[in-house]
N, C-alpha and C positions, 0 to 999 in steps of 0.2 A: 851609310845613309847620307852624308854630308856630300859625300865624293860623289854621289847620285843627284845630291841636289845642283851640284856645281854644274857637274853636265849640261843642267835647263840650260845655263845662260852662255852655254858655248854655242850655240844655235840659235843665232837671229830670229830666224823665224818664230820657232821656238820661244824664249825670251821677247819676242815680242808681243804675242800674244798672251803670257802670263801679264804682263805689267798691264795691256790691254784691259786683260778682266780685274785685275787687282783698280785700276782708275775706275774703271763701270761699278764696282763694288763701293767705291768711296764716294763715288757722285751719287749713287742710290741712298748712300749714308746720310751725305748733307739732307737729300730731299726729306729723308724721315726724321728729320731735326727739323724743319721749317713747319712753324704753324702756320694753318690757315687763317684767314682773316675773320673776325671778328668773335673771337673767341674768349671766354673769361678764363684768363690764365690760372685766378685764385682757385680755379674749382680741377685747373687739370691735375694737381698732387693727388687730390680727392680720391680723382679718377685713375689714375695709374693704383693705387693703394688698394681700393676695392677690387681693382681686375687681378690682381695677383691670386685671389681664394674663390673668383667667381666662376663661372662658367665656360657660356658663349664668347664674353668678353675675354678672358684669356687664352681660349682657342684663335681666335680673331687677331689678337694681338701679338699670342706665338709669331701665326704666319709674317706678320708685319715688322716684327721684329722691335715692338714697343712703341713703334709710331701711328700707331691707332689711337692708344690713350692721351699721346702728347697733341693729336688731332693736327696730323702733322699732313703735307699735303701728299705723300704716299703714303697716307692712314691703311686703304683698303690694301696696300700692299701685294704681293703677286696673287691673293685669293680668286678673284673673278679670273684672271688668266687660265687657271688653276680648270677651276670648275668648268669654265668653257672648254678646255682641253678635253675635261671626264666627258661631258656631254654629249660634245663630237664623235668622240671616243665610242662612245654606247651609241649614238643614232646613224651610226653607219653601218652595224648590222641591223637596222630595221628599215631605214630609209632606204631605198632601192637607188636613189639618184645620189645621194651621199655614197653608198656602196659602189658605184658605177666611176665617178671621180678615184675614189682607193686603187680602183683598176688601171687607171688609166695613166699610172708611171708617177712624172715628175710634175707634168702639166695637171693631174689630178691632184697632187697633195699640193701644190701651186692654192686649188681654188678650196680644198678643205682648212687649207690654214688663212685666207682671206675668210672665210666662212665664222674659224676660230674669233679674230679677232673683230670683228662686228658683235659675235655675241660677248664680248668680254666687255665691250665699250655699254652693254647694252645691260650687262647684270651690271658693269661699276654704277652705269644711271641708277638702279633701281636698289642696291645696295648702299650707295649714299642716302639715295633720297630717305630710305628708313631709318640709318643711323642718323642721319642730322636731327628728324622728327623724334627718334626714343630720346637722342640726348637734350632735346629741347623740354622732352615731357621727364624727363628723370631717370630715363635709363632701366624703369623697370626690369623688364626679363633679360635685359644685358647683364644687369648686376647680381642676377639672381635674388635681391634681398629687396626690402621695403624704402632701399635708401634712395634718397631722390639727388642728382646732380643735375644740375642748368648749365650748358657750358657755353651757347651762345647768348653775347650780349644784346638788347635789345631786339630782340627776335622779330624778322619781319618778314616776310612771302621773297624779297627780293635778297635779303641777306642768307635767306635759307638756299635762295636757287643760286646764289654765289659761291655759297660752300659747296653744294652739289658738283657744281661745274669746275670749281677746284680739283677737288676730291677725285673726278672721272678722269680729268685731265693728266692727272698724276697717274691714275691706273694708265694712262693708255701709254704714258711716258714709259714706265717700269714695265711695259709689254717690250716695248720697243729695245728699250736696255737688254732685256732677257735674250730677245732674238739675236743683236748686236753680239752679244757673249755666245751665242750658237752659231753664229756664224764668224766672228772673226778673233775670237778669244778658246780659254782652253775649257771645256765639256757642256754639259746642257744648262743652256742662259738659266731657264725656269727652276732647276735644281741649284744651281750656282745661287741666287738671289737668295733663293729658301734658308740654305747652308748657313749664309753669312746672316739672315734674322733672326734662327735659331740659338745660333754659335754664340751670336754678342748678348744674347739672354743668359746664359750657363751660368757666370760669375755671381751678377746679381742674386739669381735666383740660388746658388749653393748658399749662397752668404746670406739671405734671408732664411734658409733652413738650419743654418749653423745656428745661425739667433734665438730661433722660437723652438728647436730642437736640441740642441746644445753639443757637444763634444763626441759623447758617447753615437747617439742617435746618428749625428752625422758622419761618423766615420763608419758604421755599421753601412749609411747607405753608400759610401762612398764603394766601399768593399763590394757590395750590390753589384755596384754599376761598374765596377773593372769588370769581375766575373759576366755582366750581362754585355760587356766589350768585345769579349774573346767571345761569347758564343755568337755575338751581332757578326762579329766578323767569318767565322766557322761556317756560319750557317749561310752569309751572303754569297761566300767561294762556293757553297756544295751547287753540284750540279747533275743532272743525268743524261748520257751523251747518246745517241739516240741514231746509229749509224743507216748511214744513204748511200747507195748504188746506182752509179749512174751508167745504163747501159751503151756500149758503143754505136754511134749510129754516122750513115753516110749522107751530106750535105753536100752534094755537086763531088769536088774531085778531093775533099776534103774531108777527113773521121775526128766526131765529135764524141764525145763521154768518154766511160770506161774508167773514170774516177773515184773513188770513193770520198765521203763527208761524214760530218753530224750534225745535229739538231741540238743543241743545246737547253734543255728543258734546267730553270732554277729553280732549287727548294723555293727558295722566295721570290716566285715570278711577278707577283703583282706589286714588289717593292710597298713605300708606304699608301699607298690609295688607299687601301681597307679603311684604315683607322680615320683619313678624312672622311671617307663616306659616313663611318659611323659616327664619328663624332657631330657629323652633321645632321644625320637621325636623330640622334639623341638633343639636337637645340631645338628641335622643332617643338617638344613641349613648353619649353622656357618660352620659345617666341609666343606661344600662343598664348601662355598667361597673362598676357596683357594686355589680349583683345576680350577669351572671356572670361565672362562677370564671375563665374564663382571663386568664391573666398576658398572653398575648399579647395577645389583643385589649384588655386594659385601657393596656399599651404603645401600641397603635397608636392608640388614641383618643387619648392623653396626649400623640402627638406630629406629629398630623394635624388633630386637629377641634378644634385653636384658631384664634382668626378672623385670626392673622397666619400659618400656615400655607398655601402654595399652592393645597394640596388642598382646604380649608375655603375660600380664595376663589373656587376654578373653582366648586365644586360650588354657592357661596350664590349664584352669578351665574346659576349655572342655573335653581337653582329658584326665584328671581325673575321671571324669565320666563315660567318655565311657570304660577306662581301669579298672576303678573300677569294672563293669559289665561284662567285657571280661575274668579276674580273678577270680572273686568269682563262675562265670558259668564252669570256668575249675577246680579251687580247688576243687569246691564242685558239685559233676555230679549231678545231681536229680534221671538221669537213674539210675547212679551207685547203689546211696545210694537206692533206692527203690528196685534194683535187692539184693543188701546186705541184706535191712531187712527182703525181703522174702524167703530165701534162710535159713535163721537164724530163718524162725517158727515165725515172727513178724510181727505185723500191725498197722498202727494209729488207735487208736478208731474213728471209724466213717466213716471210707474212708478204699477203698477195697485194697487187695493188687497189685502191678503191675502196670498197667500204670494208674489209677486211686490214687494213691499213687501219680507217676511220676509229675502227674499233680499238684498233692496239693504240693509237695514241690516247685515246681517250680515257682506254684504262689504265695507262702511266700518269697523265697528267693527272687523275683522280686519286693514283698511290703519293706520288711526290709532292701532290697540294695542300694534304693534308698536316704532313709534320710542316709546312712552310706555314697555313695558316692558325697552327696550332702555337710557333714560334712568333709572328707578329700578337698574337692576344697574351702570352703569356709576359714577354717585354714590353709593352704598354700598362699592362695592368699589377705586374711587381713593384715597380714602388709606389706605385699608389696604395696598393695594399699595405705597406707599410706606413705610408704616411697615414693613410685612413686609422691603423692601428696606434699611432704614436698623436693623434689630432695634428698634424702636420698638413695645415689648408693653403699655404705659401705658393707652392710651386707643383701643379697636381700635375703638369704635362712633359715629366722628365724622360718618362720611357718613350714616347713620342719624338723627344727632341734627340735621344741618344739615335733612334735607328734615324733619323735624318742626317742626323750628322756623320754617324759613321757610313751611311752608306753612298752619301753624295761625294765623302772622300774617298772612300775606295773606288766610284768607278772616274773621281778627275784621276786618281793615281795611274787607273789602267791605262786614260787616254794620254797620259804623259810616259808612261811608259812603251804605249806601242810605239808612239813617234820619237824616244831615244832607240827602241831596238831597231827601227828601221834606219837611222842616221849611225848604227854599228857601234852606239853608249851604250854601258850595262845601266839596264831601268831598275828602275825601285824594286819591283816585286821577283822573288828569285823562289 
């Protein structure tokens, strides 16, 4: 492994795109250490202490990697980048002119990714402007509880529209970073960011469960979490390869195909999206309790739609599953890919081209999506179960932060691995 790692730095190029993303990773670190202005410092311990057992807030804060609570100037963190991604993502199979761009090569995902970040500049406006306002008013359905924090001092129309403009301005920086790392650094900017927000959370958060859970408990979940390592990793390599025939055909005085491929279908094709989706269904009650008036329904929120509650686990298990299948059906069209490979002179052996294709992919991607989305619910939702069992409210979004972690490192490994096999190093993975 070591002799593997030595290799990176025998190749310039190579090496210099690790050190690359390792400075972009440390300049995004200072940002999420820098507060923004006008902020009551006594009240941010308050607020980091509450987001640990709360909700919204600690989903939030995962992504940020703890610089939301410090109200740090990349508070929002790579989330809007994030969601403007999913958006696009989804309104290109129903917008015909979005769909039309997808088509159209380099020059079309040129204008879907100018598209991308206007709408990111455009949730960070509208995502600030409501954290500034809940934190001004106490945080309600952020904190999930009754407790009130004030964290801007003397609050005023133009101090509020300052943090805002802060706040978005840093989102647009941490977009920029992302892309910088996709394009001149080693693997995906936006997974890269996420890795290293998650990652620097682990410590703290074991060592507040060490605390309030003690010896016993915490080595039970340590144990957990090896065994849910090896099958994170198990399950990310399974694949189903999905062979293409490409017939021979003549173009002038030149013969093309006659090739054979595959299709590479993953147990886990839709990586983590599921669980931001659903975690993000599941705040939209907390958000609401704070516009309406009933007490009761603000009670049942406050003692149901926390992520160690029973009811907040069946339900996030479910709608993993169901967004597991509503994603991997839009990422990966059946139509699409069967109109592609006949268009390209290609066929599966055995099955015809067209909608006879259509079919067959669709009943594999239905066989193979199910153990994938049945694997992201059940590793999200294991130790929370446990913690939920042991009152353990520290750190509810551990199964979350394990498949981000491991899976953003296993595919930088693979992209460092193809480019030692092409320079004739033996790479990591054997």
């Amino acid at each position: 492994m070591l002799s593997s790692l030595a290799n990176i730095f025998k190749i310039s190029d190579l090496r210099n795109k690790v050190l690359f993303t390792l400075t972009v990773i440390a300049l995004y670190q200072f940002g999420a250490n820098v507060p923004v202005p006008y902020v009551n410092f006594s009240k941010v311990a308050q607020l980091e202490a509450a987001s640990k057992s709360s909700g919204v807030l600690g989903f939030l804060n995962l992504f940020s990697g703890g610089a939301l609570t410090r109200m740090a100037v990349f508070g929002l963190g790579i989330m809007p980048y994030i969601t403007s991604s999913i958006i696009i993502q989804l309104l290109v199979t129903v917008i015909p002119k979005l769909e039309e761009w997808r088509d159209q090569g380099a020059v079309g995902q040129k204008k879907l990714t100018q598209t991308t970040r206007y709408l990111t500049v455009a949730l960070a406006l509208m995502q600030s402007t409501g954290l500034v306002y809940l934190f001004h008013k106490g945080g309600g359905g952020l904190l999930g509880t009754s407790q009130s924090i004030d964290l801007i001092l003397n609050y005023s129309i133009w101090r509020a529209a300052f943090i805002v403009l802060t706040l978005t301005a840093g989102t647009a920086f941490v977009m920029w970073l992302a892309e910088l790392i996709t394009q001149r650094g080693i693997g995906q900017g936006m997974s890269i960011l996420i890795f290293a927000n998650v990652v620097a959370g682990i410590p703290s958060g074991l060592n507040t469960v060490l605390q309030v859970g003690g010896k016993v408990k915490f080595g039970v979940i340590i144990l957990v979490s090896l065994l849910l390592l090896v099958f994170i990793v198990f399950v990310d390599q399974g694949q189903r390869r999905i062979p293409v025939t490409f017939a021979k055909r003549v173009v002038g005085r030149k013969m093309y195909g006659g090739s054979s491929t595959y299709i590479p279908l993953k147990v886990n094709q839709a990586g983590v999206i599921p669980i931001i989706f659903a975690s993000s269904v599941l705040y939209i009650p907390v958000l609401l309790s704070n516009v309406v008036p009933s007490a009761a329904f603000r009670n049942w929120v406050n003692h149901n739609v926390t992520p160690t509650s029973l009811f907040y686990i069946l339900t996030y298990f479910v709608f993993i599953l169901l967004f597991t299948f509503f994603y991997v059906y839009v990422a990966f069209d059946p139509h699409q890919q069967a109109d592609t490979i006949r268009k390209q002179g290609g066929y599966i052996p055995g099955i015809r081209p067209g909608t006879p294709t259509e079919r067959y992919l669709a009943h594999i991607l239905n066989r193979i999506t199910w153990p994938g989305a049945l694997f992201l619910g059940a590793v999200a939702v294991i130790p929370s179960l446990l913690m939920a069992a042991w009152n353990i409210t520290s750190y509810p979004f551990y199964g979350t932060t394990l498949l981000i972690a491991v899976g953003v490192a296993l595919e930088t490994m693979e992209q460092i691995d193809s480019q030692l096999m092409m320079r004739n190093y033996e790479g990591f993975l054997k």
